[in-house]
Backbone as CSV, one residue per row, in Angstrom:
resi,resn,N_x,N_y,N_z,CA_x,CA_y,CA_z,C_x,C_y,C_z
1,UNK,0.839,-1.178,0.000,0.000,0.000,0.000,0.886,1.244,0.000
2,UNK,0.611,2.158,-1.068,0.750,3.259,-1.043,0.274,4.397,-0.686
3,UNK,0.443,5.463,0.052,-0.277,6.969,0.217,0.706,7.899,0.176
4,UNK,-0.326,9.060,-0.697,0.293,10.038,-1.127,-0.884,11.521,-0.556
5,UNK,-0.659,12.384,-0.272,-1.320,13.404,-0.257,-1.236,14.358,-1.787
6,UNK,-2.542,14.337,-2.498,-2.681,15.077,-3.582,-4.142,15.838,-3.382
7,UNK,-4.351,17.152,-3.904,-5.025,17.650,-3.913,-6.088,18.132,-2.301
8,UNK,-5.231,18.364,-1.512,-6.473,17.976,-0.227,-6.818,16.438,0.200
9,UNK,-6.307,15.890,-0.370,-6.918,14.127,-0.298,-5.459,13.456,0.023
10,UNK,-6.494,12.151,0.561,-5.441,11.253,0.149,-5.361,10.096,-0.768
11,UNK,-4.452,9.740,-1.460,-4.700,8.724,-2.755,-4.231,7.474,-2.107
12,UNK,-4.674,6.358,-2.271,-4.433,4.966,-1.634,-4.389,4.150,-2.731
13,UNK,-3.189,3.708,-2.776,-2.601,2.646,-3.796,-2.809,1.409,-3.409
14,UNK,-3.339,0.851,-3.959,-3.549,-0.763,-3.470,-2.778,-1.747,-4.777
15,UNK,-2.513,-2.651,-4.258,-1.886,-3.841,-5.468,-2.562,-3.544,-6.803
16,UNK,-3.943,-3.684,-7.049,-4.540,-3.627,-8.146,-5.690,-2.182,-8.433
17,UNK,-5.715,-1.470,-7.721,-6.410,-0.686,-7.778,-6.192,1.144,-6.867
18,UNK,-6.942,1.953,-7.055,-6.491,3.317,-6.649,-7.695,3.879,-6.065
19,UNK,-7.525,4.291,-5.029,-9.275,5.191,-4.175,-8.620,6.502,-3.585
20,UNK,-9.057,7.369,-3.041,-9.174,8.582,-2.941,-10.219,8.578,-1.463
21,UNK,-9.388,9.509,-0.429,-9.972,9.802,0.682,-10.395,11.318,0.795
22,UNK,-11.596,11.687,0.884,-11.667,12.918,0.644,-12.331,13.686,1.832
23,UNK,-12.144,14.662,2.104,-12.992,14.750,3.515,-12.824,16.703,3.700
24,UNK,-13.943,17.335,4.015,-13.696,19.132,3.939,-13.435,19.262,4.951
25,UNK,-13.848,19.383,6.130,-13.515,19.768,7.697,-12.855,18.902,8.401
26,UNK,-13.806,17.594,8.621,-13.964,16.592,9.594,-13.097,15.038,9.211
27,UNK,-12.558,14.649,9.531,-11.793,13.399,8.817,-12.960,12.208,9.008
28,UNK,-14.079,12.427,10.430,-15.002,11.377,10.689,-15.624,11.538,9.393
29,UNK,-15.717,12.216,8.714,-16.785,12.675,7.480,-16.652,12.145,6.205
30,UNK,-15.150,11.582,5.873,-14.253,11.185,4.897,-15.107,10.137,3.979
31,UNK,-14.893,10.451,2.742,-15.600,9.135,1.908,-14.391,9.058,1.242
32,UNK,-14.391,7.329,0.894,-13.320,6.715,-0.220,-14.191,6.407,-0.583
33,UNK,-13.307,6.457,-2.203,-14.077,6.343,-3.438,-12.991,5.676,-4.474
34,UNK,-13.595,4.820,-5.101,-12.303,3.792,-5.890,-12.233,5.077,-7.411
35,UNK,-11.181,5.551,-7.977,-10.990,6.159,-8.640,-10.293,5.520,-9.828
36,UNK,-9.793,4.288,-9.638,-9.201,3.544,-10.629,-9.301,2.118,-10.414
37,UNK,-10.243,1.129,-10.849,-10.134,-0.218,-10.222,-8.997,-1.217,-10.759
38,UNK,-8.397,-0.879,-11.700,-7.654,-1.872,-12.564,-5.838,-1.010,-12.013
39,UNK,-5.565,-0.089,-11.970,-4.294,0.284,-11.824,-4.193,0.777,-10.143
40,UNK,-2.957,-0.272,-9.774,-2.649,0.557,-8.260,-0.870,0.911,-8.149
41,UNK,-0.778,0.295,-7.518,1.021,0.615,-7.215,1.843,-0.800,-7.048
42,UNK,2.734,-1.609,-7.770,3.332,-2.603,-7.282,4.640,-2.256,-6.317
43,UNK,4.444,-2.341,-5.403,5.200,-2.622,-4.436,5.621,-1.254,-3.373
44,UNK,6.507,-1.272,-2.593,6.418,0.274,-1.189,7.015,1.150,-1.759
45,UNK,7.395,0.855,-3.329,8.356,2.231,-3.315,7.808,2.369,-5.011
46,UNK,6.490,2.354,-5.253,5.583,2.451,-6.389,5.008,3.917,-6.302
47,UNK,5.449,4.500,-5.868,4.165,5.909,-5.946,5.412,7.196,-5.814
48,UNK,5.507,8.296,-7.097,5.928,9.481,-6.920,5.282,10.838,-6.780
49,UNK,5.754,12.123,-6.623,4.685,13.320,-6.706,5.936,13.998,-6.905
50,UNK,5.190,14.616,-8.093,6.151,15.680,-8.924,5.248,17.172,-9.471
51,UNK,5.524,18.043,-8.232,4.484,19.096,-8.891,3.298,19.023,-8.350
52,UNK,2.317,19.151,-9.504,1.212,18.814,-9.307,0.271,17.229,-10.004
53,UNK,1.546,16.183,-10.358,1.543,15.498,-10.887,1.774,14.334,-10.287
54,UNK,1.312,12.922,-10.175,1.728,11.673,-8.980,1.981,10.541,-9.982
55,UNK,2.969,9.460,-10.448,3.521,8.827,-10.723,3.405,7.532,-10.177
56,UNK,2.696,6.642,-10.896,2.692,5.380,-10.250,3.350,4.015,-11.647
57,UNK,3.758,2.850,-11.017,4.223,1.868,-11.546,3.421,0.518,-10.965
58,UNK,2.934,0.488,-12.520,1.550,-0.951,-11.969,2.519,-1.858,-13.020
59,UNK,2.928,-2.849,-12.906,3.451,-3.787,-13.189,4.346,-3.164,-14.225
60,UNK,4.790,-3.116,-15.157,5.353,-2.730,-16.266,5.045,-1.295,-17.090
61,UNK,4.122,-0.816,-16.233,3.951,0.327,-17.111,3.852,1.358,-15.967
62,UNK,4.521,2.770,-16.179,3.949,3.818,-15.752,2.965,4.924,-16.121
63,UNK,2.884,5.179,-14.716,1.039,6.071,-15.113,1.177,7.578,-14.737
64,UNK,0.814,8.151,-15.402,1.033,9.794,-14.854,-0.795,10.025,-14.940
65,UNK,-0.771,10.521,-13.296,-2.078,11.133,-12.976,-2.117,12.339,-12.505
66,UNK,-2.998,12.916,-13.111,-3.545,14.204,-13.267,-4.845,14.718,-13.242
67,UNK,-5.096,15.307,-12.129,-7.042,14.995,-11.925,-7.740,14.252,-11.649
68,UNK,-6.929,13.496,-11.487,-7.768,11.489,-11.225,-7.462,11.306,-12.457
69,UNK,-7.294,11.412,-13.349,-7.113,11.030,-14.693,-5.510,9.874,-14.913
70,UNK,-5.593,8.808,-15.129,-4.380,8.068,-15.750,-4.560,8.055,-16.867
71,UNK,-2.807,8.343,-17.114,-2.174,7.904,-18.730,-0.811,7.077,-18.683
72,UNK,-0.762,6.232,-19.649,0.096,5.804,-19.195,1.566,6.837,-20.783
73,UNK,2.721,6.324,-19.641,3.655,7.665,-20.589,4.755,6.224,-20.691
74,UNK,4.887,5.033,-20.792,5.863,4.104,-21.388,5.507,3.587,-22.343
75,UNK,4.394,3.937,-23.071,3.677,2.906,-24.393,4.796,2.752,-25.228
76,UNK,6.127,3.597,-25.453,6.497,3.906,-26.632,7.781,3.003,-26.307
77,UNK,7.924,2.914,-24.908,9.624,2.350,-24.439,9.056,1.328,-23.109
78,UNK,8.802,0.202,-23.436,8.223,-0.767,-22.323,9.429,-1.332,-22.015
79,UNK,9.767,-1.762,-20.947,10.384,-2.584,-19.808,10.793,-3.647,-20.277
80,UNK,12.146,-4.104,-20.948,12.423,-5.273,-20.913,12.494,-6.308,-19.818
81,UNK,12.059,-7.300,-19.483,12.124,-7.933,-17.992,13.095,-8.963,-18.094
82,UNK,14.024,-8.672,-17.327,15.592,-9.901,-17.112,15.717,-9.381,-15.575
83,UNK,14.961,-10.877,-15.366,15.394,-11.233,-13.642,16.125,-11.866,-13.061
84,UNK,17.206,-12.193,-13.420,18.262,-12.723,-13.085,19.381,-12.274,-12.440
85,UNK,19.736,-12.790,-10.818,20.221,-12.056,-10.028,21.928,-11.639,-10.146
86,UNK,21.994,-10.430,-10.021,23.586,-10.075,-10.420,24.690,-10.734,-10.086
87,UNK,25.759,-10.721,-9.914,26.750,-12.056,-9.699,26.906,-11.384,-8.185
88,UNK,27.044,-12.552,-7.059,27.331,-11.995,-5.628,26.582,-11.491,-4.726
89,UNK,25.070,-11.874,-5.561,23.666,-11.187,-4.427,23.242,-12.510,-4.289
90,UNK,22.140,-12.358,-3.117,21.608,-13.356,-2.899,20.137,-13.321,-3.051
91,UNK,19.197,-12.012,-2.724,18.246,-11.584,-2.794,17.885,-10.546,-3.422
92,UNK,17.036,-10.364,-3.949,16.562,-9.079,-4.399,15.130,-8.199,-3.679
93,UNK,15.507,-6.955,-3.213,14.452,-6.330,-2.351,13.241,-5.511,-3.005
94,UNK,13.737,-5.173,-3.835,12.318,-4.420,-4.852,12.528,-4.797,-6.078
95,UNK,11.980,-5.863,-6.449,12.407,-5.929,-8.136,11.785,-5.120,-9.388
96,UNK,10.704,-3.750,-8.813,10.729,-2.634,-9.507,10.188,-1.611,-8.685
97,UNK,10.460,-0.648,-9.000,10.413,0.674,-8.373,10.608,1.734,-9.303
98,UNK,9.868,3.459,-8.582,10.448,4.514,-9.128,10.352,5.438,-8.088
99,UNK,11.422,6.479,-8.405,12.061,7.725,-7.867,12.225,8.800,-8.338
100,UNK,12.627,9.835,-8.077,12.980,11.247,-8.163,13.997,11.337,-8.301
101,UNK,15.220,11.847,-9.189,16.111,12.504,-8.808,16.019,13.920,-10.007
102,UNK,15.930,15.159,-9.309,15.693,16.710,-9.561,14.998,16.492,-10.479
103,UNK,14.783,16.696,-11.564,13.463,16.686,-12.752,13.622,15.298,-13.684
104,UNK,14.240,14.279,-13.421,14.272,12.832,-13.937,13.252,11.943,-12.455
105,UNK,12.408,11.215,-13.407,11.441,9.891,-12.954,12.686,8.829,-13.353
106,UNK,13.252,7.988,-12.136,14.194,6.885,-12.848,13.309,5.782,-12.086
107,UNK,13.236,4.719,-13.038,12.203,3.411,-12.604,13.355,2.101,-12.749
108,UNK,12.781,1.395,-12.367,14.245,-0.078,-12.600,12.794,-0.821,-12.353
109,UNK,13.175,-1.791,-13.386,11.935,-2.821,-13.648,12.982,-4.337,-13.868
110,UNK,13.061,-5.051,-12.924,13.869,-5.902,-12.466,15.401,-5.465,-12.502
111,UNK,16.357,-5.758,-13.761,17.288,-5.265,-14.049,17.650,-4.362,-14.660
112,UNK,16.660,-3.759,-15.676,16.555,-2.264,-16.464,16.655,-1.384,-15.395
113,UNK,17.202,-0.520,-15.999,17.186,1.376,-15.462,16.695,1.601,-16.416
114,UNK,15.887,2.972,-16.358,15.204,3.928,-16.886,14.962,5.156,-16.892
115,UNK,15.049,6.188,-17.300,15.225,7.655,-16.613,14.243,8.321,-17.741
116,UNK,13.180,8.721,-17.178,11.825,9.627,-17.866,11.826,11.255,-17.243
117,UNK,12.733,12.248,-18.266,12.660,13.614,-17.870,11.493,13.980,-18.183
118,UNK,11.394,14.504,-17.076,9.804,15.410,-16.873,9.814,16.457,-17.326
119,UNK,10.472,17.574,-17.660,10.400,18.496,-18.868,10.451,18.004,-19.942
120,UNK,11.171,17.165,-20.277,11.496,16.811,-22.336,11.002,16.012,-22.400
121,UNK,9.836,14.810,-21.248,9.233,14.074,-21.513,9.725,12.960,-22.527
122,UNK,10.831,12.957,-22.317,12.070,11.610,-23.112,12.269,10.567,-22.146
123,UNK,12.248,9.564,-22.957,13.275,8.149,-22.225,14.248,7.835,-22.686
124,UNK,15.137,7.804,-21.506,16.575,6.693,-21.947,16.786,5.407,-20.999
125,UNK,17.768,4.677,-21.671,17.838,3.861,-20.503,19.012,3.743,-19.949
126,UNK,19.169,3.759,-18.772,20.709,3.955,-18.498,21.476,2.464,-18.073
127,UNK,22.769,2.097,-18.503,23.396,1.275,-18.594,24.522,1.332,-18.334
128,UNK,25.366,0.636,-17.908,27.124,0.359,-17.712,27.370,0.051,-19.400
129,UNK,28.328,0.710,-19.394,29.019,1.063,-20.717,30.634,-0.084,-21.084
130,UNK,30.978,0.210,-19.377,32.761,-0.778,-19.130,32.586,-2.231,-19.018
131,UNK,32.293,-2.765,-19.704,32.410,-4.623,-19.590,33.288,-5.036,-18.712
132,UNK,34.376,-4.163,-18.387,35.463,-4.821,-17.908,35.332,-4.581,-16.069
133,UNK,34.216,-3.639,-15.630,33.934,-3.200,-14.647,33.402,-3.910,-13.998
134,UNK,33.756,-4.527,-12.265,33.072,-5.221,-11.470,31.744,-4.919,-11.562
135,UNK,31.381,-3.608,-11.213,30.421,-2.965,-10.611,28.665,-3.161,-11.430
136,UNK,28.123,-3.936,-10.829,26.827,-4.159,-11.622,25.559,-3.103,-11.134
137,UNK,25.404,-2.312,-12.464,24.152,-1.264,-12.459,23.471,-1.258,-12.611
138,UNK,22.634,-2.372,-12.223,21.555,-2.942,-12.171,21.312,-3.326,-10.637
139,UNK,22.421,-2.812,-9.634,22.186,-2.987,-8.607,21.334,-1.919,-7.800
140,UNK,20.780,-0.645,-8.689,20.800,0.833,-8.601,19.333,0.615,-7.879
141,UNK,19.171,1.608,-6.886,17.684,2.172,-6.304,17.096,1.140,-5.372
142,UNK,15.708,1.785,-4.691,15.421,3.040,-5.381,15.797,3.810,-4.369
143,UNK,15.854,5.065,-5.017,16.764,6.466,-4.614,15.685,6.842,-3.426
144,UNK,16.722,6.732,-2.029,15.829,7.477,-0.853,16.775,8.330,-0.347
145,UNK,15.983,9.360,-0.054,16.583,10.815,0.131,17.551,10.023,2.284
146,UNK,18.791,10.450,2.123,19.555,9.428,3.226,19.425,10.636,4.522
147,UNK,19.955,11.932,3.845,20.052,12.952,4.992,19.694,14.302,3.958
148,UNK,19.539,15.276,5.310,18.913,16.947,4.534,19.820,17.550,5.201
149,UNK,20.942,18.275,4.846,21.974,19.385,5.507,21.880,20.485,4.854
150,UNK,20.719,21.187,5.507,20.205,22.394,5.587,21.080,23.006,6.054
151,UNK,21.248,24.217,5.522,22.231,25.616,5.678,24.193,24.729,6.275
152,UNK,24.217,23.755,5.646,25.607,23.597,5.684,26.582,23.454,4.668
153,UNK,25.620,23.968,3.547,26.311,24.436,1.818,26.813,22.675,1.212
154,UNK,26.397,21.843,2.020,26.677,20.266,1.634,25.066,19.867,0.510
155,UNK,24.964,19.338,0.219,24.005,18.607,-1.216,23.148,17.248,-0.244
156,UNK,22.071,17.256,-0.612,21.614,16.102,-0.438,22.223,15.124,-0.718
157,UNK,22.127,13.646,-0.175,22.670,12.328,-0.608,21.773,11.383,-0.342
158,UNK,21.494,10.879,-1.450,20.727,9.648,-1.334,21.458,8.361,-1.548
159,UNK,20.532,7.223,-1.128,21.565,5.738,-0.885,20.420,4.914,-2.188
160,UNK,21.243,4.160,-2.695,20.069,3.106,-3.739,20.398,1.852,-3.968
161,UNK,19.786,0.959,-2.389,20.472,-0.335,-2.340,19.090,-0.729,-3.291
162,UNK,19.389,-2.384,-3.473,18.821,-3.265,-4.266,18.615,-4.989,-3.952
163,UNK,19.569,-4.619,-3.633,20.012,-6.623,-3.764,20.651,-6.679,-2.272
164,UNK,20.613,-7.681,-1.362,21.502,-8.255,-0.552,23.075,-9.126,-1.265
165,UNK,23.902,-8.480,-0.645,25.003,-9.440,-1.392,25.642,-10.045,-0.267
166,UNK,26.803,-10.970,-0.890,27.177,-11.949,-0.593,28.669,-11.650,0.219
């Protein structure tokens, strides 16, 4: 299960489906209302908010909602799926997810990376380039914000484990 605060509300992601808690004064007062029965969020780290815009990943595809309204924005670049665990892990903890980093949506759908800019509304996919490199990038996300060092001129840092290794 997912929740997000959009619009005054709250949006509730369920495995297969999406409802909306809505309520003016009183929270005793609140009605849910299923707003999407077929699309919800796969897994705890399925739901983004960008703007005025919320980002979800229902199995292979992502959804950009707007108004209650879903679309989906991967029709053009779908998810190759290779689940096969990197050399030296033993487990895998989210085998898809998406994140934020500054105006890029990056999703990993088992072993794919993916990076969907939200201004140019482009996809790429991002990949290790060095064959000759230990380092497997497919081990990436998802991106959680680690610490906030406010007024100490230092940058956010986020951590993006994946896999248990060995």
């Amino acid at each position: 299960l997912n929740v997000i605060v959009y619009q005054d509300n709250l949006l509730l992601f369920k495995g297969e489906s999406t409802h909306v808690l809505a309520y003016d004064l009183d929270p005793v007062d609140a009605i849910l209302r299923e707003i999407n029965p077929v699309v919800g969020s796969t897994g705890g780290f399925g739901v983004v908010q960008y703007e005025n815009t919320v980002y979800t990943m229902h199995r292979n595809k992502i959804y950009e909602i707007t108004n209650f309204n879903f679309a989906s924005i991967n029709i053009k670049v779908p998810p190759v799926f290779d689940n096969a665990l990197p050399t030296g892990t033993t487990a895998r903890y989210e085998p898809q997810h998406i994140s934020l980093l500054g105006e890029r949506l990056i999703t990993r759908y088992y072993n794919r990376t993916y990076s969907f800019h939200l201004r140019t509304r482009t996809w790429s996919e991002w990949d290790k380039t060095d064959v000759t490199s230990t380092i497997e990038w497919h081990m990436f996300g998802p991106l959680v914000r680690a610490r906030n060092l406010t007024g100490s001129g230092l940058d956010n840092y986020y951590t993006g484990y994946s896999f248990d290794v060995s």
